[in-house]
N, CA, C and O atoms as CSV, one atom per row, in Angstrom:
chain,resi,resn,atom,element,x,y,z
A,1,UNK,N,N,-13.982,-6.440,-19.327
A,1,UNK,CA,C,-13.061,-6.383,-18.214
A,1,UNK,C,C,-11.620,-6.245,-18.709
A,1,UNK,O,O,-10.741,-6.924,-18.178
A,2,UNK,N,N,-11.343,-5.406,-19.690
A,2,UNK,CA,C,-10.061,-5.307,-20.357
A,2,UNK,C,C,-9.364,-4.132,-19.728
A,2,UNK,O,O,-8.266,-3.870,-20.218
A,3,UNK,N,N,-9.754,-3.426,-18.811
A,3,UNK,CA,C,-9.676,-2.372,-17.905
A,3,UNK,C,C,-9.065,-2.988,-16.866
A,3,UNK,O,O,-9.624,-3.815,-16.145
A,4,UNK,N,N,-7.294,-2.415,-16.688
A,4,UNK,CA,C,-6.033,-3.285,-15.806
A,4,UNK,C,C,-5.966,-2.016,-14.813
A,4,UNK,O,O,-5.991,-2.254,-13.605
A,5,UNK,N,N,-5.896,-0.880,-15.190
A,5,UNK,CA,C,-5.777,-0.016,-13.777
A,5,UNK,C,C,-6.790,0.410,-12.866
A,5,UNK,O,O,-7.784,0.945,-13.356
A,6,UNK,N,N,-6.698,0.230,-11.282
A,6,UNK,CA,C,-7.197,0.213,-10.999
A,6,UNK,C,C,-7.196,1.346,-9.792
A,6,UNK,O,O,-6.042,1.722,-9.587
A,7,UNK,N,N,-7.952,1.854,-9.123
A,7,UNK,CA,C,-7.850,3.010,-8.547
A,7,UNK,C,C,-6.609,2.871,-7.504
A,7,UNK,O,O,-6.036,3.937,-7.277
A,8,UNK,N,N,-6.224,1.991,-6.991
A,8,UNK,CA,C,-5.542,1.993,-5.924
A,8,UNK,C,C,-3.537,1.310,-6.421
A,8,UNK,O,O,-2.558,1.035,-5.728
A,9,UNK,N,N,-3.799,1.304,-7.881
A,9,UNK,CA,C,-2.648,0.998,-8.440
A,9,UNK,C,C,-1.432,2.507,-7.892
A,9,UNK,O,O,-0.437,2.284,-7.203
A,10,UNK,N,N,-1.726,3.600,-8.266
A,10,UNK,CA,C,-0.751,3.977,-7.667
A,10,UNK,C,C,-0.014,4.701,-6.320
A,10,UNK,O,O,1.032,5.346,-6.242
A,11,UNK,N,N,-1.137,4.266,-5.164
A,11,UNK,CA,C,-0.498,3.797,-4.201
A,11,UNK,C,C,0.594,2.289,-3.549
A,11,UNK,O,O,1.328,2.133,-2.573
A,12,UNK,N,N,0.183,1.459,-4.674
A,12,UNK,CA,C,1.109,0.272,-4.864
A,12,UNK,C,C,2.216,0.425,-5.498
A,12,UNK,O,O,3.267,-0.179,-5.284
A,13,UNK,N,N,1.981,1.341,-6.397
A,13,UNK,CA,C,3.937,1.394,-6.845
A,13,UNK,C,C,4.288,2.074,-6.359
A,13,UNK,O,O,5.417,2.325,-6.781
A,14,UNK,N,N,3.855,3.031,-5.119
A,14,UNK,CA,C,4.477,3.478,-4.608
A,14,UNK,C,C,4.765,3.375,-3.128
A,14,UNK,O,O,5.232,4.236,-2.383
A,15,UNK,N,N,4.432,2.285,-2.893
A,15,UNK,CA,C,4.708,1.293,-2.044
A,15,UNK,C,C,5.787,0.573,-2.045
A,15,UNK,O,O,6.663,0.541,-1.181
A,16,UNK,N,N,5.683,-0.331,-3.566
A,16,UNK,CA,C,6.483,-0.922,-3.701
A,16,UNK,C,C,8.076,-0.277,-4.382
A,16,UNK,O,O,9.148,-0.858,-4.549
A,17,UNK,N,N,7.736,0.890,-4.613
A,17,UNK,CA,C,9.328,1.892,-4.806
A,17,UNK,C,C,10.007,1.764,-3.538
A,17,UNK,O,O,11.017,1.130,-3.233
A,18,UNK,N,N,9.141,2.595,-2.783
A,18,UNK,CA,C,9.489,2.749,-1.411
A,18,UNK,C,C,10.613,1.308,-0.428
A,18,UNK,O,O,11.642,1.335,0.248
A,19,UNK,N,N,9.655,0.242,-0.887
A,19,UNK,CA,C,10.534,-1.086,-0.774
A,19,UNK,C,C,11.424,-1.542,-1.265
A,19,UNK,O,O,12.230,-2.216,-0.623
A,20,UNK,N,N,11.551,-1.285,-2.671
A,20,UNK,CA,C,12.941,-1.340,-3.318
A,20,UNK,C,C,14.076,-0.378,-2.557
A,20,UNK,O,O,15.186,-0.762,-2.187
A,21,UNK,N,N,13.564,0.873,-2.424
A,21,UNK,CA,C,14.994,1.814,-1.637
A,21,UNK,C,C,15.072,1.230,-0.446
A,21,UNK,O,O,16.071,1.210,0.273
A,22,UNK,N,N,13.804,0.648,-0.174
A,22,UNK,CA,C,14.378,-0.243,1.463
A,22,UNK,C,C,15.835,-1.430,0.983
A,22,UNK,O,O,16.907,-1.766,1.487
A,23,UNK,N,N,15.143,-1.703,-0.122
A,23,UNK,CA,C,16.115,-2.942,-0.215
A,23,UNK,C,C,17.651,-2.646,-0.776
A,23,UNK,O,O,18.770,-3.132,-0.611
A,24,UNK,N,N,16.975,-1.428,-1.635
A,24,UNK,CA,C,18.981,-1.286,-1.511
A,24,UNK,C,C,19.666,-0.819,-0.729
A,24,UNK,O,O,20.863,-0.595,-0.911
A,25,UNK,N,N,18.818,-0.498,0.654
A,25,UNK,CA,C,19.648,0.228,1.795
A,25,UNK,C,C,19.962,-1.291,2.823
A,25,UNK,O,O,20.835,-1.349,3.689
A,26,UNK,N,N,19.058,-2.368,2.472
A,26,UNK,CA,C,19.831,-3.530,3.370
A,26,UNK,C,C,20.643,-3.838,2.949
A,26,UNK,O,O,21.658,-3.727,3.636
A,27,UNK,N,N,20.789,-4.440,1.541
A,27,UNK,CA,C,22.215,-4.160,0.314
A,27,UNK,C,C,23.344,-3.831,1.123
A,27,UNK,O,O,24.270,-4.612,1.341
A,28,UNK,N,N,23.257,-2.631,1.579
A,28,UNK,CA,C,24.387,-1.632,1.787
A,28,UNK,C,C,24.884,-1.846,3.527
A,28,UNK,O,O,25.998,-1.594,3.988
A,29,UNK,N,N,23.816,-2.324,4.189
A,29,UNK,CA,C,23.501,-3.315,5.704
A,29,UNK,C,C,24.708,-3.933,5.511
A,29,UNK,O,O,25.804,-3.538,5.909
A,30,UNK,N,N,24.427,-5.041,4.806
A,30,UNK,CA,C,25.101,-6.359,4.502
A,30,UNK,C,C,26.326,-5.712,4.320
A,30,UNK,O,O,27.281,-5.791,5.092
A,31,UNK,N,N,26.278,-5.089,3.315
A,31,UNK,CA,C,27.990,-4.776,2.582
A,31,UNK,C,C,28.842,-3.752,3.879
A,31,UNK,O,O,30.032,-3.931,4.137
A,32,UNK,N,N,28.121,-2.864,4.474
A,32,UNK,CA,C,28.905,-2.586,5.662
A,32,UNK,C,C,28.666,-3.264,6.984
A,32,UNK,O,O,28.793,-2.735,8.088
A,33,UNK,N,N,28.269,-4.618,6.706
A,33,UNK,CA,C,27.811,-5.536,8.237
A,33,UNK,C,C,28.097,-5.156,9.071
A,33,UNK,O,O,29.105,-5.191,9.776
A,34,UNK,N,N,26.726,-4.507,9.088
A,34,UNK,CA,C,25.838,-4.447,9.954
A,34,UNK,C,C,25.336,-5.822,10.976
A,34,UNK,O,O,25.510,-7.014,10.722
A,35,UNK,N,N,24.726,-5.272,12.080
A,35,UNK,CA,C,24.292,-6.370,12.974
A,35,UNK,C,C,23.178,-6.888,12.018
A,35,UNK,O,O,22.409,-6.259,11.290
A,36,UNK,N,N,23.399,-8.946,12.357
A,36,UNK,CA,C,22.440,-9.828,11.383
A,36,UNK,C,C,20.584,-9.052,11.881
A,36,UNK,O,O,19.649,-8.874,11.100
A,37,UNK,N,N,20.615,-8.746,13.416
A,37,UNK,CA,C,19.608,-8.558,13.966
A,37,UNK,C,C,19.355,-7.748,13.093
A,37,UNK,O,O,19.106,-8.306,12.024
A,38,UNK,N,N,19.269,-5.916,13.039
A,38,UNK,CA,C,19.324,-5.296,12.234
A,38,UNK,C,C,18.417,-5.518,10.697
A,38,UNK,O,O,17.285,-5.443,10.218
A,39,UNK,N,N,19.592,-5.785,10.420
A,39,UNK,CA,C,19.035,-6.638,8.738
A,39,UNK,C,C,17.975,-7.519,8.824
A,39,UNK,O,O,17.235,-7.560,7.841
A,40,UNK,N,N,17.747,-8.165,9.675
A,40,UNK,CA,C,16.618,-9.068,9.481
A,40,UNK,C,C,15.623,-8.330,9.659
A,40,UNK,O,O,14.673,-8.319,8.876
A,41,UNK,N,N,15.726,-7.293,11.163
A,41,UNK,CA,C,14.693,-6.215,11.550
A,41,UNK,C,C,13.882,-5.527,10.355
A,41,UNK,O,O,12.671,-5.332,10.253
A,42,UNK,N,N,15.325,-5.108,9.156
A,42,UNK,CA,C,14.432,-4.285,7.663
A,42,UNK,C,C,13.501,-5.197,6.761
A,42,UNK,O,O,12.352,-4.991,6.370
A,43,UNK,N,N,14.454,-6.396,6.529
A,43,UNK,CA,C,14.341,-7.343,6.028
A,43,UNK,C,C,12.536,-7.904,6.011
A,43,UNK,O,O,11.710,-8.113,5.123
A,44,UNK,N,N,12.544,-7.979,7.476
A,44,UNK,CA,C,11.096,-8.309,7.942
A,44,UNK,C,C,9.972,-6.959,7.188
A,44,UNK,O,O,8.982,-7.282,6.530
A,45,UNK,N,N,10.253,-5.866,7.372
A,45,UNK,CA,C,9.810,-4.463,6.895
A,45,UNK,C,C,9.249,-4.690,5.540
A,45,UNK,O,O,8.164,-4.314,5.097
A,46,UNK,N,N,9.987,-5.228,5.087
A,46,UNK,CA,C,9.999,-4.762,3.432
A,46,UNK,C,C,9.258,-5.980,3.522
A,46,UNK,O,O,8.108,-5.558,3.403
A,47,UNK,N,N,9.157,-7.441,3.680
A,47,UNK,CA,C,8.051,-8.672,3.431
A,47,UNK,C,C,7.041,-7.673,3.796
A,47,UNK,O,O,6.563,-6.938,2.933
A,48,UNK,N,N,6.706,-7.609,4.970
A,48,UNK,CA,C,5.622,-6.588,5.214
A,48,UNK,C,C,4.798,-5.538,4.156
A,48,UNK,O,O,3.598,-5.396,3.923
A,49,UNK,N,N,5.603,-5.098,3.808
A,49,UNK,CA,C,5.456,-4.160,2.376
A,49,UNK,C,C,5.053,-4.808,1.392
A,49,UNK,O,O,4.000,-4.468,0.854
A,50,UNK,N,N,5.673,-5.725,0.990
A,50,UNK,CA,C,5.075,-6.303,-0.056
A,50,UNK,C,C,3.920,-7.037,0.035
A,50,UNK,O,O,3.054,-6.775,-0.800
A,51,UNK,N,N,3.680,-7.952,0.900
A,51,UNK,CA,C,3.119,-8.658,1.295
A,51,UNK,C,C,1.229,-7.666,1.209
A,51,UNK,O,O,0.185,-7.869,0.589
A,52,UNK,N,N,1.663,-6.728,2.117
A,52,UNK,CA,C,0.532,-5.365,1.824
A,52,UNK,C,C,-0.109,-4.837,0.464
A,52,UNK,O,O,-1.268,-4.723,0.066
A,53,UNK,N,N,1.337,-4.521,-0.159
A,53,UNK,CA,C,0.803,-4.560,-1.242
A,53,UNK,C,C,0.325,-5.579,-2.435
A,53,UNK,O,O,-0.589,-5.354,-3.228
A,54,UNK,N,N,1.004,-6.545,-2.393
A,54,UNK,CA,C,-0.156,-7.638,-2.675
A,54,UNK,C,C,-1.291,-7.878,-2.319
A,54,UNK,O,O,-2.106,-8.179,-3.191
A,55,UNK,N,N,-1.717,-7.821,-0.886
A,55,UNK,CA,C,-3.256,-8.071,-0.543
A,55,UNK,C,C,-3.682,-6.844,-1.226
A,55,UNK,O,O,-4.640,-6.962,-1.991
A,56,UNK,N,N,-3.017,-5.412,-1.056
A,56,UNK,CA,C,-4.309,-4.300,-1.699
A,56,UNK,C,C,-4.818,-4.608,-3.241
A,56,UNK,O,O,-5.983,-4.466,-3.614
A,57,UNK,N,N,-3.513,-5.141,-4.220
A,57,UNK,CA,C,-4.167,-5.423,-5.320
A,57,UNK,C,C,-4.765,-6.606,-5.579
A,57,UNK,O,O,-5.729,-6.476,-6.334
A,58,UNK,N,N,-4.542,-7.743,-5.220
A,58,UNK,CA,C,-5.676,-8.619,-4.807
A,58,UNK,C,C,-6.905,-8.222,-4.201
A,58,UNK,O,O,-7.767,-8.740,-4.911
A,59,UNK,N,N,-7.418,-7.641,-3.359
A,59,UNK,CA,C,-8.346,-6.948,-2.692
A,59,UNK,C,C,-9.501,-6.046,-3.847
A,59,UNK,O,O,-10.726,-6.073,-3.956
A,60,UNK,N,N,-8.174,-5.120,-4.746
A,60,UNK,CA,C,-8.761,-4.684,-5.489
A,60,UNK,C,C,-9.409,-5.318,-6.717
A,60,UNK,O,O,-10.560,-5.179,-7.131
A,61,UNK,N,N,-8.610,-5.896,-7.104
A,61,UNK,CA,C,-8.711,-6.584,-8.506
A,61,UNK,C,C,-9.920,-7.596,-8.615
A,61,UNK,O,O,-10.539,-7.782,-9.663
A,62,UNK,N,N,-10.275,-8.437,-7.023
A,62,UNK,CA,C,-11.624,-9.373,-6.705
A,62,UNK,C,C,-12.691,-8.126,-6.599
A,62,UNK,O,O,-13.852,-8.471,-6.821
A,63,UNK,N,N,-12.472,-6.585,-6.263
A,63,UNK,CA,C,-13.512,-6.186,-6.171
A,63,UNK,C,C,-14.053,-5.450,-7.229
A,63,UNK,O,O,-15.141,-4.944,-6.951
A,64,UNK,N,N,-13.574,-5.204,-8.513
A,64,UNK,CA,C,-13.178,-4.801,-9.685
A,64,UNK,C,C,-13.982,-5.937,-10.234
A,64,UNK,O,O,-15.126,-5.685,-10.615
A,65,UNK,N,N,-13.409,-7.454,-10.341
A,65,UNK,CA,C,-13.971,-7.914,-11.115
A,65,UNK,C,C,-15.308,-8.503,-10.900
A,65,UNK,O,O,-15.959,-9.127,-11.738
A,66,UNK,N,N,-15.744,-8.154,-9.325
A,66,UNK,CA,C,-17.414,-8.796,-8.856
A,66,UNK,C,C,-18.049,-7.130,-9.887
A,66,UNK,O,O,-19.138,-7.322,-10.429
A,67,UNK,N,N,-17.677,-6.256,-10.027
A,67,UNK,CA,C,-18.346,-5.264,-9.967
A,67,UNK,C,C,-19.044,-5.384,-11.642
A,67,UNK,O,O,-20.195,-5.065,-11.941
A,68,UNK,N,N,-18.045,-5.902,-12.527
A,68,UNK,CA,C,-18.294,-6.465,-13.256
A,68,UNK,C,C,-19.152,-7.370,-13.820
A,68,UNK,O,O,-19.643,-7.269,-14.944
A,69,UNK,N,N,-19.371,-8.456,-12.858
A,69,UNK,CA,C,-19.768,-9.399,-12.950
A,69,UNK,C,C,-21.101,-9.269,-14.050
A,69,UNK,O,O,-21.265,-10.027,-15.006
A,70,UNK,N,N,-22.131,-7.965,-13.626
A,70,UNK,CA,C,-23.477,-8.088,-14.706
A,70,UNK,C,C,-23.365,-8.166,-15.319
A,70,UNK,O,O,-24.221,-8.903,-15.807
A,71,UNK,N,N,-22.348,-7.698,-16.314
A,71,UNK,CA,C,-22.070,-7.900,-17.939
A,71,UNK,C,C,-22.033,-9.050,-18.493
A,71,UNK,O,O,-21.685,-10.057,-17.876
A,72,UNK,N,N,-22.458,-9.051,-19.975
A,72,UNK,CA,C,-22.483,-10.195,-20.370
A,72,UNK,C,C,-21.847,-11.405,-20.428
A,72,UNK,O,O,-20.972,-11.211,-21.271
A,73,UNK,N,N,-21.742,-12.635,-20.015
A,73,UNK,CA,C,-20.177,-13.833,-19.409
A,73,UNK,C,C,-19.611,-12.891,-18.342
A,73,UNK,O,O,-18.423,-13.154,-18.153
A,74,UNK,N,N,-20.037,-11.923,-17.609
A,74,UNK,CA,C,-19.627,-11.331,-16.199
A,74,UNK,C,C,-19.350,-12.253,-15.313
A,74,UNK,O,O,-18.339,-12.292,-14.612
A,75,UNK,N,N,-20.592,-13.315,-15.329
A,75,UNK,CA,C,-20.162,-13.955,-13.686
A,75,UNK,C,C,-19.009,-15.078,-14.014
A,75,UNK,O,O,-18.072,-15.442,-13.303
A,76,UNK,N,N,-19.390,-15.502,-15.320
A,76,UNK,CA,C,-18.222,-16.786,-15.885
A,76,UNK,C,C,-16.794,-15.932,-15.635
A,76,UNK,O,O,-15.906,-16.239,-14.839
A,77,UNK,N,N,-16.819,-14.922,-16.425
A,77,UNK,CA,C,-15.453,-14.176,-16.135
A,77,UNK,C,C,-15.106,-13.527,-14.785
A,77,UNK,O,O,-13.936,-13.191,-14.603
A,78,UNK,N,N,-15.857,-13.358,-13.995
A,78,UNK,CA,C,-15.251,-12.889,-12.589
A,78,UNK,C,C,-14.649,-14.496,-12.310
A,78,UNK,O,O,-13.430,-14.651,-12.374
A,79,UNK,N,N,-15.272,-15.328,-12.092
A,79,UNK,CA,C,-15.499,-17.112,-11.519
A,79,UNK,C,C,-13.838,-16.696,-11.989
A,79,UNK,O,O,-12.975,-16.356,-11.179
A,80,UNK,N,N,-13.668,-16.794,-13.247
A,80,UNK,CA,C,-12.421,-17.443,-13.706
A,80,UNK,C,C,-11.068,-16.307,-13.663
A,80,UNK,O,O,-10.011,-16.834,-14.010
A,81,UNK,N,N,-10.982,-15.022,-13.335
A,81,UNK,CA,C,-10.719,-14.163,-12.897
A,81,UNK,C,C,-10.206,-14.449,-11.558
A,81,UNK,O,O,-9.082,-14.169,-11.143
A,82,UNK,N,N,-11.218,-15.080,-10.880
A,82,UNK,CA,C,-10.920,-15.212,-9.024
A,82,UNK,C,C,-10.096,-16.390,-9.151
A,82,UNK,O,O,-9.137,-16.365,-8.380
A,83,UNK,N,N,-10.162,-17.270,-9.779
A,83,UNK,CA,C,-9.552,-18.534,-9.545
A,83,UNK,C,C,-8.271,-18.352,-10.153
A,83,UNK,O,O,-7.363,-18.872,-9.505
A,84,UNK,N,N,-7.908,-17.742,-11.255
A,84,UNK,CA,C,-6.745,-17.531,-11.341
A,84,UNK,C,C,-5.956,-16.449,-10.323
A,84,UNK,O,O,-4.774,-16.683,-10.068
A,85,UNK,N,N,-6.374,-15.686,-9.947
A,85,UNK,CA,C,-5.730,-14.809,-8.835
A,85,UNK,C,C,-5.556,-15.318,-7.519
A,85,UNK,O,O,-4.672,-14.957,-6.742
A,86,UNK,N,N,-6.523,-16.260,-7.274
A,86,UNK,CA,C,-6.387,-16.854,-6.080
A,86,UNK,C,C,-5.126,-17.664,-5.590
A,86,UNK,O,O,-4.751,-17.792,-4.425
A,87,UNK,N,N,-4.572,-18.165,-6.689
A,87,UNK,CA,C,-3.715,-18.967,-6.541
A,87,UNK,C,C,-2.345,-18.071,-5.523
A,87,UNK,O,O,-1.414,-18.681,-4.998
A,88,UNK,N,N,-2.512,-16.773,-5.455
A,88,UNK,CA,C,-1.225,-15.869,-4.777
A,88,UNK,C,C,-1.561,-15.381,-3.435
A,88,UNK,O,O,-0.852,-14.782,-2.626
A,89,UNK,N,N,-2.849,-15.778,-3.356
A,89,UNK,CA,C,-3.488,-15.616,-1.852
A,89,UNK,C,C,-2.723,-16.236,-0.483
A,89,UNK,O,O,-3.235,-16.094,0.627
């Protein structure tokens, strides 16, 4: 299970690009204050975003490592695999 990319990795960085230019455009919100409403409105956007993309690679990464699991110490290493990832759930 030394295999880190995973099929759906680069729709996540490009997700999470996408959220960064969100964020330097609230940046720029703030610095030309803008209404608080507003900003919070993007603000909320981009948690959203991330938040997404965290569950997809969580999502992926538990289903990656059940797939695994037959291999030899498979199920010990998924077990301990899930439990450390879980903790961001």
């Amino acid at each position: 299970m030394s295999e880190h990319r995973h099929e759906t990795h680069p729709a996540i960085v490009k997700r999470l690009n996408r959220a960064g230019g969100h964020l330097r455009s609230i940046v720029e919100m703030i610095e030309n204050e803008r209404p608080c409403a507003e900003i919070a409105q993007q603000l909320h956007a981009v948690e959203k975003a991330i938040a997404s993309a965290k569950k997809t690679l969580i999502n992926d990464h538990i289903s990656h490592c059940l797939t695994h699991s037959d291999e030899p110490d498979g199920i010990v290493t998924a077990v301990e695999a899930f439990r450390n990832i879980s903790k961001y759930l």
